[in-house]
Chimera marker file (.cmm) of the C-alpha trace (Angstrom):
<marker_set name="trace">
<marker id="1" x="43.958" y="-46.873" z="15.758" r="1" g="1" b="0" radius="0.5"/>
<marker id="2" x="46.520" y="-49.639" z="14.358" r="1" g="1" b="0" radius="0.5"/>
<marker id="3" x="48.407" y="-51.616" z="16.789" r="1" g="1" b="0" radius="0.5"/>
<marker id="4" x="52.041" y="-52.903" z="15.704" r="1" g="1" b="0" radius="0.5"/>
<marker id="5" x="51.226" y="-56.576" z="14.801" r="1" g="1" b="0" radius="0.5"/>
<marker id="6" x="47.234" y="-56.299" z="15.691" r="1" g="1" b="0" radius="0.5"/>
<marker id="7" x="45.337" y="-56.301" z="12.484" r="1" g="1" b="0" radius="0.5"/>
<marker id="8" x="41.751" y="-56.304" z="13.725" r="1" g="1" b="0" radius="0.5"/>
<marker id="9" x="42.198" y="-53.054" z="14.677" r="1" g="1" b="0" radius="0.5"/>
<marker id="10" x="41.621" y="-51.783" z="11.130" r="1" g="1" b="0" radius="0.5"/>
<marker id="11" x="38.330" y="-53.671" z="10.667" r="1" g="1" b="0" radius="0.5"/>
<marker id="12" x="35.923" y="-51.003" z="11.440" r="1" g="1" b="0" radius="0.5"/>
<marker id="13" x="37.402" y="-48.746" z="9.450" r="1" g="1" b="0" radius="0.5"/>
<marker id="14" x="37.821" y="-50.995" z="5.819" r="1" g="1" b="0" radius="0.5"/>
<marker id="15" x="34.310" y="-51.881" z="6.751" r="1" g="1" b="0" radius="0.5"/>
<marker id="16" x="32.906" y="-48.410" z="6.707" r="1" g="1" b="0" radius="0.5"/>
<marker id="17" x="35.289" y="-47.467" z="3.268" r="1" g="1" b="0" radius="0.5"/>
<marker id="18" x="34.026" y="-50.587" z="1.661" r="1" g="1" b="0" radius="0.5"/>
<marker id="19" x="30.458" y="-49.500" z="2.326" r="1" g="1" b="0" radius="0.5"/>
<marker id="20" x="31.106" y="-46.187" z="1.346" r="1" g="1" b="0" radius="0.5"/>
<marker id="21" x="32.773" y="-46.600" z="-1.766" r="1" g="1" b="0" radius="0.5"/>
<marker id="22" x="29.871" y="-49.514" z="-2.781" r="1" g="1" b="0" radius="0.5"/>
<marker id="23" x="27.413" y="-47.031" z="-2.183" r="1" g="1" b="0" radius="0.5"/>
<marker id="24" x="28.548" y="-43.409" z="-3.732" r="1" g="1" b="0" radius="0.5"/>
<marker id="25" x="31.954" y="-44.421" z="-5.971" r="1" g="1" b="0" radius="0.5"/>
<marker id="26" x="31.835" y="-47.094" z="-7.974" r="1" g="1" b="0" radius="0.5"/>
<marker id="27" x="30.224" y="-46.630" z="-10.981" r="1" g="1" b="0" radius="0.5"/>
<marker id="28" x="30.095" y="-42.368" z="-10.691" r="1" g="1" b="0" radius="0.5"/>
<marker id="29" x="31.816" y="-40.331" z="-11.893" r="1" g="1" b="0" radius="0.5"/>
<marker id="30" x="32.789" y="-36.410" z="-10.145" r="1" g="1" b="0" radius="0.5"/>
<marker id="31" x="33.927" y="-33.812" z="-12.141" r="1" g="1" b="0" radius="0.5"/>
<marker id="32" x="36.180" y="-32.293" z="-9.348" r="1" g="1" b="0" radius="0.5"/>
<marker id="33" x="37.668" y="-33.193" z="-5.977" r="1" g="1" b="0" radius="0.5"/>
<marker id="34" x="35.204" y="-30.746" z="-4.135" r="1" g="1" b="0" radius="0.5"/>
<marker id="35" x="32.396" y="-32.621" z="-6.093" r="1" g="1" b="0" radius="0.5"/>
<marker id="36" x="33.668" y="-35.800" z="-4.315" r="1" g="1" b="0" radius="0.5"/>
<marker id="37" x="34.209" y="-34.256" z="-0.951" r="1" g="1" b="0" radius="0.5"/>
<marker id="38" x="31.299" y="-33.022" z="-0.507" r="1" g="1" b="0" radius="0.5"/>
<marker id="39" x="29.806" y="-36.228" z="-1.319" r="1" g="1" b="0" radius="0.5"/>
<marker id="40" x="32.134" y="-37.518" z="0.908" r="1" g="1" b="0" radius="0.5"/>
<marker id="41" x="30.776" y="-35.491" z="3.525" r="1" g="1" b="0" radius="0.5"/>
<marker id="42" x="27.168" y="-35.812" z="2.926" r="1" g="1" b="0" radius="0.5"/>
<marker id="43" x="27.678" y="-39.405" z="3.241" r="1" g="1" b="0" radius="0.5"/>
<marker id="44" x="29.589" y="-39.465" z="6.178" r="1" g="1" b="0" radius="0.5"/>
<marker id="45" x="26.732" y="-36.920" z="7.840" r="1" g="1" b="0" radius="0.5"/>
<marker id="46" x="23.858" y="-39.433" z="6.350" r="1" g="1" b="0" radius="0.5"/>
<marker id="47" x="25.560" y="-43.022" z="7.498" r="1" g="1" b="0" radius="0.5"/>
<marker id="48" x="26.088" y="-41.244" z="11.498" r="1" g="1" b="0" radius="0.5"/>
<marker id="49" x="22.984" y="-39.550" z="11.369" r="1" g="1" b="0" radius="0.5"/>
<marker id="50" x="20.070" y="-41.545" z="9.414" r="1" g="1" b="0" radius="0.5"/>
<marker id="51" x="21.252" y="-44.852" z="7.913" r="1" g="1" b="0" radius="0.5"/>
<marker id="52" x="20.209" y="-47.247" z="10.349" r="1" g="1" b="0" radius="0.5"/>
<marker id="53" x="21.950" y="-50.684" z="11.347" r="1" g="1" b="0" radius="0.5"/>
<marker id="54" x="20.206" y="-54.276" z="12.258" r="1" g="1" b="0" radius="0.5"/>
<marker id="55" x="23.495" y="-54.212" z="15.197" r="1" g="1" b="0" radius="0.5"/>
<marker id="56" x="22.419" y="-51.272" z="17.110" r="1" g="1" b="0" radius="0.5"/>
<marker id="57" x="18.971" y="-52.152" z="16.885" r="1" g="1" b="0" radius="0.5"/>
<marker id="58" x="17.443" y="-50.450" z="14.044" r="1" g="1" b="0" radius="0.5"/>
<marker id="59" x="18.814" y="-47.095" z="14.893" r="1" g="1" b="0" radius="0.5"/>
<marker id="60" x="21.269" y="-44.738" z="13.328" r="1" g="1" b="0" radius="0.5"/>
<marker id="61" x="24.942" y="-44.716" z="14.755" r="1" g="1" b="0" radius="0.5"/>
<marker id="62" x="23.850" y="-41.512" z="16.533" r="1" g="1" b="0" radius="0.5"/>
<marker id="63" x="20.297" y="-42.205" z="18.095" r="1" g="1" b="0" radius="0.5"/>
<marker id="64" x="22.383" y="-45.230" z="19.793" r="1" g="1" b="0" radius="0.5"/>
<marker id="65" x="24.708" y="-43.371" z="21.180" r="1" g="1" b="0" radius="0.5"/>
<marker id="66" x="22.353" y="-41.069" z="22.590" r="1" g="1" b="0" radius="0.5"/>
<marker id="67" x="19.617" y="-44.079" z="23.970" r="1" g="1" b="0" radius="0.5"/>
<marker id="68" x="22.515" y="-45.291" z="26.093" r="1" g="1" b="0" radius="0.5"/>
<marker id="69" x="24.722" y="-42.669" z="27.020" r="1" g="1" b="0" radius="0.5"/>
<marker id="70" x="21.570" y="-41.959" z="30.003" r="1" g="1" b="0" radius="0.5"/>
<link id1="1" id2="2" r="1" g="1" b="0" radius="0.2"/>
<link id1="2" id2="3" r="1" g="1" b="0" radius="0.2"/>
<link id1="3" id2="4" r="1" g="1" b="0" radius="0.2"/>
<link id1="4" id2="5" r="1" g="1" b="0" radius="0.2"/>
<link id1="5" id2="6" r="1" g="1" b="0" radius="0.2"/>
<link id1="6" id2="7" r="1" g="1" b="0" radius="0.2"/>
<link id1="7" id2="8" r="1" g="1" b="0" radius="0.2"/>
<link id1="8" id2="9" r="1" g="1" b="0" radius="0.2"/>
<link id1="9" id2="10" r="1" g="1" b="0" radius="0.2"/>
<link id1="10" id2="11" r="1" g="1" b="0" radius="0.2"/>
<link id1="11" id2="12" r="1" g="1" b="0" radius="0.2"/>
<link id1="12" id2="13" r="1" g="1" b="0" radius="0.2"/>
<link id1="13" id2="14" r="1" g="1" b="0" radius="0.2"/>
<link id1="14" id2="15" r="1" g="1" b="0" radius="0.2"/>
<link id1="15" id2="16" r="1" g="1" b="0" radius="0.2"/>
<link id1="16" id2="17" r="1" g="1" b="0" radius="0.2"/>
<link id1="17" id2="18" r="1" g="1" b="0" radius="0.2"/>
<link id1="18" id2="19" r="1" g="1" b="0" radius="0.2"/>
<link id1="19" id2="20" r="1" g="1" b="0" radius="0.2"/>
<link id1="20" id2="21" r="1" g="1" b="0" radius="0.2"/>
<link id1="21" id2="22" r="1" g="1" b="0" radius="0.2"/>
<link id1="22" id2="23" r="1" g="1" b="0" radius="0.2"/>
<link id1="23" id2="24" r="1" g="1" b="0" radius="0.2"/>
<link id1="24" id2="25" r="1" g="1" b="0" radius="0.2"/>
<link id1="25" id2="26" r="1" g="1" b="0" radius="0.2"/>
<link id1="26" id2="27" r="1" g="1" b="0" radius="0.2"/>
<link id1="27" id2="28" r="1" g="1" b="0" radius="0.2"/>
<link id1="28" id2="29" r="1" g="1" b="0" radius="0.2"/>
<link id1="29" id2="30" r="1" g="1" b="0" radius="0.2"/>
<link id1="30" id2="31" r="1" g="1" b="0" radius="0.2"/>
<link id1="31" id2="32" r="1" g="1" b="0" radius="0.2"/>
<link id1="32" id2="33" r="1" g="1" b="0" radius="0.2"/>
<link id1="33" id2="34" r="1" g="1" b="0" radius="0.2"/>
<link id1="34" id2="35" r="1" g="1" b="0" radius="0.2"/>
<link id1="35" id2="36" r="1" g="1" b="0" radius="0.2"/>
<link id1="36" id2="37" r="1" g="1" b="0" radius="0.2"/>
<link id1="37" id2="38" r="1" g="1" b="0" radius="0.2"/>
<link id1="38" id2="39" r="1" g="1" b="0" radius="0.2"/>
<link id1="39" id2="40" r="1" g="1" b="0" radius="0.2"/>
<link id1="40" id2="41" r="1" g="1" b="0" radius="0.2"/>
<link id1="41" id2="42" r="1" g="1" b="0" radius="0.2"/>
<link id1="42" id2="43" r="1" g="1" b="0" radius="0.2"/>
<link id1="43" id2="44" r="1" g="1" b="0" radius="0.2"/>
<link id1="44" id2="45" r="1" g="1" b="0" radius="0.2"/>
<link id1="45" id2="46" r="1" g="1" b="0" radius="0.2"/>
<link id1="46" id2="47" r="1" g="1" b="0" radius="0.2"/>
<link id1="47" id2="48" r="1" g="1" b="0" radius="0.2"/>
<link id1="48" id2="49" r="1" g="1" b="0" radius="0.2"/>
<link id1="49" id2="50" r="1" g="1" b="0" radius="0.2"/>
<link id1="50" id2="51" r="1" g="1" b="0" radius="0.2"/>
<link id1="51" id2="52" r="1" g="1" b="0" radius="0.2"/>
<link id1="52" id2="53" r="1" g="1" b="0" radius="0.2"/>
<link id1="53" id2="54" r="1" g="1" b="0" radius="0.2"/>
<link id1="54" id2="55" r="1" g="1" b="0" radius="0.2"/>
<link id1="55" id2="56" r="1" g="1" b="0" radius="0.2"/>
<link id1="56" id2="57" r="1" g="1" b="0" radius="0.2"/>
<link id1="57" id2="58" r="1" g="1" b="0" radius="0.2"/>
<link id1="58" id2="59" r="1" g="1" b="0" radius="0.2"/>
<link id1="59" id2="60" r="1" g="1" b="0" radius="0.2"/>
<link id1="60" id2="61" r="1" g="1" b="0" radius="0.2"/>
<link id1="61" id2="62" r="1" g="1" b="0" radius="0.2"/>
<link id1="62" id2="63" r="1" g="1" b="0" radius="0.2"/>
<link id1="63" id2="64" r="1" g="1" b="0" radius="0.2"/>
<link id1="64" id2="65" r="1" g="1" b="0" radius="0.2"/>
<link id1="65" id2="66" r="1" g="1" b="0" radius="0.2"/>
<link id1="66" id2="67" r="1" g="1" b="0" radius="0.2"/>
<link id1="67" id2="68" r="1" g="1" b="0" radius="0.2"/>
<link id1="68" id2="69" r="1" g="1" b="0" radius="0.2"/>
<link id1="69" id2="70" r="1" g="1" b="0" radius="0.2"/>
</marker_set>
């Protein structure tokens, strides 16, 4: 996704890990590494699929996607 000497292309991405480490790691604590991946994973399934964003319009990542892929 990086570019040699094109640091915007990262944005999206530290964006999304910010968010997700605001909202299921700070301040928790997992008793393994499959504790955290799956939390990961739930996360990652619940910010595509049901979080919703004021940029797309009050829809989730995914019902966006599908409203204008017609």
């Amino acid at each position: 996704m990086s570019r040699k000497g094109n640091c915007l292309d990262n944005s999206p991405m530290e964006n999304f890990f910010g968010i997700l480490k605001q909202e299921i790691y700070y301040g928790k604590t997992f008793r393994s590494f499959n504790e955290l991946k799956n939390c990961i994973e739930k996360y990652i399934k619940y910010y595509n699929e049901d979080r919703i964003k004021a940029k797309l319009g009050y829809l989730s990542p995914v019902d966006y996607r599908k409203l204008n892929a017609a």
